[in-house]
C-alpha positions as CSV (number, residue, x, y, z in Angstrom):
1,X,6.4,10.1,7.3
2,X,8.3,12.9,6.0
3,X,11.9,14.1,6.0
4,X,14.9,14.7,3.6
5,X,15.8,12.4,1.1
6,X,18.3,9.4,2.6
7,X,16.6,10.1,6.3
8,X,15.2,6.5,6.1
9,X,11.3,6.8,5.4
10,X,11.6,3.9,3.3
11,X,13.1,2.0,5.9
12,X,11.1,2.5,8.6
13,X,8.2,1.4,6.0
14,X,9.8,-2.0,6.0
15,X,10.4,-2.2,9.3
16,X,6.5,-1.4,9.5
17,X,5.6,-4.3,7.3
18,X,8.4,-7.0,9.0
19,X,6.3,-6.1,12.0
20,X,3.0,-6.7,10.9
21,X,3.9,-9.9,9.3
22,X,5.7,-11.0,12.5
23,X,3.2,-10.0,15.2
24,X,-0.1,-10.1,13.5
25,X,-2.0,-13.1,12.9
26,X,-4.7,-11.7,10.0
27,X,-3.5,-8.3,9.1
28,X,-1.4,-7.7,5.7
29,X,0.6,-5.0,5.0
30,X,0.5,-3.6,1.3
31,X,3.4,-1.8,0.2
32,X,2.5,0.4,-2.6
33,X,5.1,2.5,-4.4
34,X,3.2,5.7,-5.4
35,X,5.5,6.3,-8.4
36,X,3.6,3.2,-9.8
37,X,0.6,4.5,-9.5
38,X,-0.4,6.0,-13.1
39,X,-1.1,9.8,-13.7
40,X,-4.4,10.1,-12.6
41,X,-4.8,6.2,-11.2
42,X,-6.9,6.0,-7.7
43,X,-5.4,3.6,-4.5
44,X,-8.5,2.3,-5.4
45,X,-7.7,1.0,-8.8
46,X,-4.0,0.3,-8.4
47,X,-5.2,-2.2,-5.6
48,X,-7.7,-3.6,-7.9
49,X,-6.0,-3.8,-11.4
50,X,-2.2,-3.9,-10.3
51,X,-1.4,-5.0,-6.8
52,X,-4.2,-7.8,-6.2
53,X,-2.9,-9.3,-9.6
54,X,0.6,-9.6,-8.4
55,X,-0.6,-10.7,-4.9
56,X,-2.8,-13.7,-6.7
57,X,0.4,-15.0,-8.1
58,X,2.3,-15.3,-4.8
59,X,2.1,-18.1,-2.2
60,X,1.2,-15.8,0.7
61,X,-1.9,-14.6,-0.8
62,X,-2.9,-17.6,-4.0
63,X,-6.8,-16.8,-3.8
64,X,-6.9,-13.3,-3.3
65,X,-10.3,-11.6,-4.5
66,X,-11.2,-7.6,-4.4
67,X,-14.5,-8.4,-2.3
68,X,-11.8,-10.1,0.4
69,X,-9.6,-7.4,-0.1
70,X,-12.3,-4.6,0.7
71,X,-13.5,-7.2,3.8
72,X,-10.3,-7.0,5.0
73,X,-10.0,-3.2,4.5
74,X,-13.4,-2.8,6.6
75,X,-12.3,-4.9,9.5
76,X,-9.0,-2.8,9.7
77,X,-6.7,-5.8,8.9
78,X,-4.8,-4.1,6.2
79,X,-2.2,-1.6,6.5
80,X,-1.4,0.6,3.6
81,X,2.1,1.2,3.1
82,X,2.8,4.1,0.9
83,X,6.2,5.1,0.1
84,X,7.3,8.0,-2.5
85,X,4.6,10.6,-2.2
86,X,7.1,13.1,-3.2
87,X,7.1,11.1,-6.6
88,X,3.5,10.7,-6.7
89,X,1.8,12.9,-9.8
90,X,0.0,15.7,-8.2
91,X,0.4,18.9,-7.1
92,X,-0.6,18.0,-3.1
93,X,-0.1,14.5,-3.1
94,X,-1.0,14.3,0.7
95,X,-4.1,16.2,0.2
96,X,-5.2,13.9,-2.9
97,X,-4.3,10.2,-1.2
98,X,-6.4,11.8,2.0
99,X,-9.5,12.3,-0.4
100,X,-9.0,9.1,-1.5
């Protein structure tokens, strides 16, 4: 999603991830804020080191482990939420999070 700042991207995202918990049985959506992400940090490793930690400390998701996380990627049950790629460090941020 693109658009103006205040044109409700962020919003929608939520609405996105309300939906998901609401009419899926196994996916999870993971909202990741790419302003968190540290200068040079991969999805890869902000899943790994930052969100799965977080998650592991919720009730949702008590017994979360990267090899379930990276099952659930391959079987298409996660959906990555990313919100703030025009605060994200890089030059072409959609490029970058496409290589990725």
């Amino acid at each position: 999603l693109i658009g103006e700042a205040g044109a409700g991207k962020t919003t929608l995202l939520q609405k996105i991830a309300d939906w998901v918990l609401e009419n899926t049985s196994e996916d999870v959506p993971i909202w990741i804020s790419l302003a968190d992400l540290q200068k040079g940090q991969s999805l890869e490793s902000y899943l790994q080191n930052n969100w799965l930690e977080t998650a592991m400390q919720t009730v949702r998701i008590p017994n979360a482990t990267f090899a379930l996380l990276v099952q659930m990627f391959k079987r298409g049950k996660v959906w990555l939420l990313l919100d703030g790629a025009d605060e994200f460090n890089s030059v072409n941020p959609i490029l970058e999070l496409l290589n990725q």
